[in-house]
Backbone as a ProteinNet text record, in pm:
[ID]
protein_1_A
[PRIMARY]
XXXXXXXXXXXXXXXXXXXXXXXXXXXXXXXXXXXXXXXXXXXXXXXXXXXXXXXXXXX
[TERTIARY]
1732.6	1673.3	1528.7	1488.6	1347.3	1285.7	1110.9	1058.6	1023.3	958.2	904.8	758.4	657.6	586.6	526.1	527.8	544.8	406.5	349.7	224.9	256.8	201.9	251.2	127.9	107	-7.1	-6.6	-89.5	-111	32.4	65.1	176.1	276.7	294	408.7	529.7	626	794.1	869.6	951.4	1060.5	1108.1	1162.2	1238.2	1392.4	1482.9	1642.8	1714.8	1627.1	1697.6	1651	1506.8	1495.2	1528.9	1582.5	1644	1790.9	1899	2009.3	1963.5	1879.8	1869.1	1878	1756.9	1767.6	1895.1	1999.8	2110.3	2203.5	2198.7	2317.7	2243.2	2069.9	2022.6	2091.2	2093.8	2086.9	2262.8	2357	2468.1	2553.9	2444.2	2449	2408.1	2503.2	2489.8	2324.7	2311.9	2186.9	2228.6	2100.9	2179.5	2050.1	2045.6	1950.9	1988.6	1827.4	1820.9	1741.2	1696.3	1602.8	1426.4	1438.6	1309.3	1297.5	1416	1436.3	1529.6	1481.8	1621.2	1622.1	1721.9	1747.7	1660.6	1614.1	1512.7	1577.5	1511.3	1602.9	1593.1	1646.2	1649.9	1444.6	1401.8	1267.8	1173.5	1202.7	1125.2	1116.4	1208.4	1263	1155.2	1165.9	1094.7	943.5	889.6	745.9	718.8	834.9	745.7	759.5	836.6	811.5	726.6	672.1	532.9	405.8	429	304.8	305.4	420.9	423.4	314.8	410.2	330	206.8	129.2	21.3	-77.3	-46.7	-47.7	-61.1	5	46.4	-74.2	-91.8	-197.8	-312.7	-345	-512.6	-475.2	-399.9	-407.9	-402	-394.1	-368.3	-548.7
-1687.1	-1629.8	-1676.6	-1718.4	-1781.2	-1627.4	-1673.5	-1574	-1651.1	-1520.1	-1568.6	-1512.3	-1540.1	-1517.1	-1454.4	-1378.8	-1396	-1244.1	-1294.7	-1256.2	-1137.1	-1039.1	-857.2	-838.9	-831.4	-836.8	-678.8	-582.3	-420.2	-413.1	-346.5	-290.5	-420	-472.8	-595.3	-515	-541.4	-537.2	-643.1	-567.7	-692.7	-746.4	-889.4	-945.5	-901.6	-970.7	-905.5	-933.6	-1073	-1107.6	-1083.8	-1027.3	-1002.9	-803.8	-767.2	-626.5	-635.4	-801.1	-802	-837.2	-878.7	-951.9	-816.5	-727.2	-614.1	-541.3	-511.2	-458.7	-524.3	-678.3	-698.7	-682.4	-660	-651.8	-514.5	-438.5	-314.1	-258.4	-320.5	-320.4	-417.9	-495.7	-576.1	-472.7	-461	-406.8	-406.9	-304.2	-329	-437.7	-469.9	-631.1	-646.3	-536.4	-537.8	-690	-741.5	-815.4	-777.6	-929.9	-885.7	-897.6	-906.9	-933.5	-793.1	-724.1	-647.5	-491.9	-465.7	-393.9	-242.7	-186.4	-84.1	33.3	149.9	219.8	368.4	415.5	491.2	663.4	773.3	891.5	924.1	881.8	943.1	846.3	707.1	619.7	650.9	693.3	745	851.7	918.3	1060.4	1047.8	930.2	902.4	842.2	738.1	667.5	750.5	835.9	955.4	1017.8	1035.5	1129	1055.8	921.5	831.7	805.2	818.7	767.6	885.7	1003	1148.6	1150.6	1106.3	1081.9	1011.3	906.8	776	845.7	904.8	953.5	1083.1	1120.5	1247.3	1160.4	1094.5	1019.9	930.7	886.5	814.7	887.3	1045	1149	1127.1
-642.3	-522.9	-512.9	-362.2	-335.5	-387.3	-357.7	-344.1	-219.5	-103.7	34.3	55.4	117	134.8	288.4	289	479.9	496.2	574.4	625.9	777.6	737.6	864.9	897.2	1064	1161	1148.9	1205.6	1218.3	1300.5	1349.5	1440	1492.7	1377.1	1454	1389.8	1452.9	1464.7	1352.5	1298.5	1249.5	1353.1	1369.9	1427.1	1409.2	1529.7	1527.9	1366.5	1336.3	1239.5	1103.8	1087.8	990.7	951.7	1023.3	1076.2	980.9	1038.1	991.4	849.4	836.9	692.3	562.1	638.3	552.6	527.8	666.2	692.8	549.5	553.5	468.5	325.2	333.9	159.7	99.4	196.2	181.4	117.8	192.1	106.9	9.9	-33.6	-180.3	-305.8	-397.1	-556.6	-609.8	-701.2	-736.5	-859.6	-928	-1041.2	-1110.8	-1208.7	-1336.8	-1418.3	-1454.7	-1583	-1660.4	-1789.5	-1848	-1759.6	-1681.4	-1593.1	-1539.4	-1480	-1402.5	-1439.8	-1583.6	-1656.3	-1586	-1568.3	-1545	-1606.4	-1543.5	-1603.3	-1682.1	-1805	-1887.3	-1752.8	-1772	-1760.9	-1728.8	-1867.5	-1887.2	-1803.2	-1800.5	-1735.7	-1572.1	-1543.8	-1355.7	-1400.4	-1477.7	-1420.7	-1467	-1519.1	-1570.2	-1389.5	-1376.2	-1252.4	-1118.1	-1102.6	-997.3	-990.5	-1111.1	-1133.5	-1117.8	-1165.4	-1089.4	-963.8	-909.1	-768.9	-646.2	-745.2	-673.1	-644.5	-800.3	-806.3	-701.6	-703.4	-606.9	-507.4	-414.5	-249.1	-228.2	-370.9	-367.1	-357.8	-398.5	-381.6	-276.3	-165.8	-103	29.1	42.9	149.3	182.8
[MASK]
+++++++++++++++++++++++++++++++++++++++++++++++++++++++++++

């Protein structure tokens, strides 16, 4: 898989096709590696709690 680079103006729109693009990402499998490994029970609930964090200093 490329990586893409693509550059978002203030209030621009997806295009039709980058709409379908998401549509078909969206019902493709998720597909852990070693780059990308699946996260344990405790790791989900460490990075939820940073995330929280995050959204509180950014209010």
């Amino acid at each position: 898989m490329a990586i893409t680079k693509i550059t978002v103006t203030k209030n621009q729109l997806p295009t039709a096709e980058q709409l379908a693009k998401i549509e078909n990402a969206s019902k493709k499998p998720v597909s852990f590696d070693e780059d990308c490994p699946e996260l344990t029970p405790d790791q989900q609930t460490a990075f939820k709690a940073l995330a929280k964090l995050r959204d509180v200093k950014r209010a």
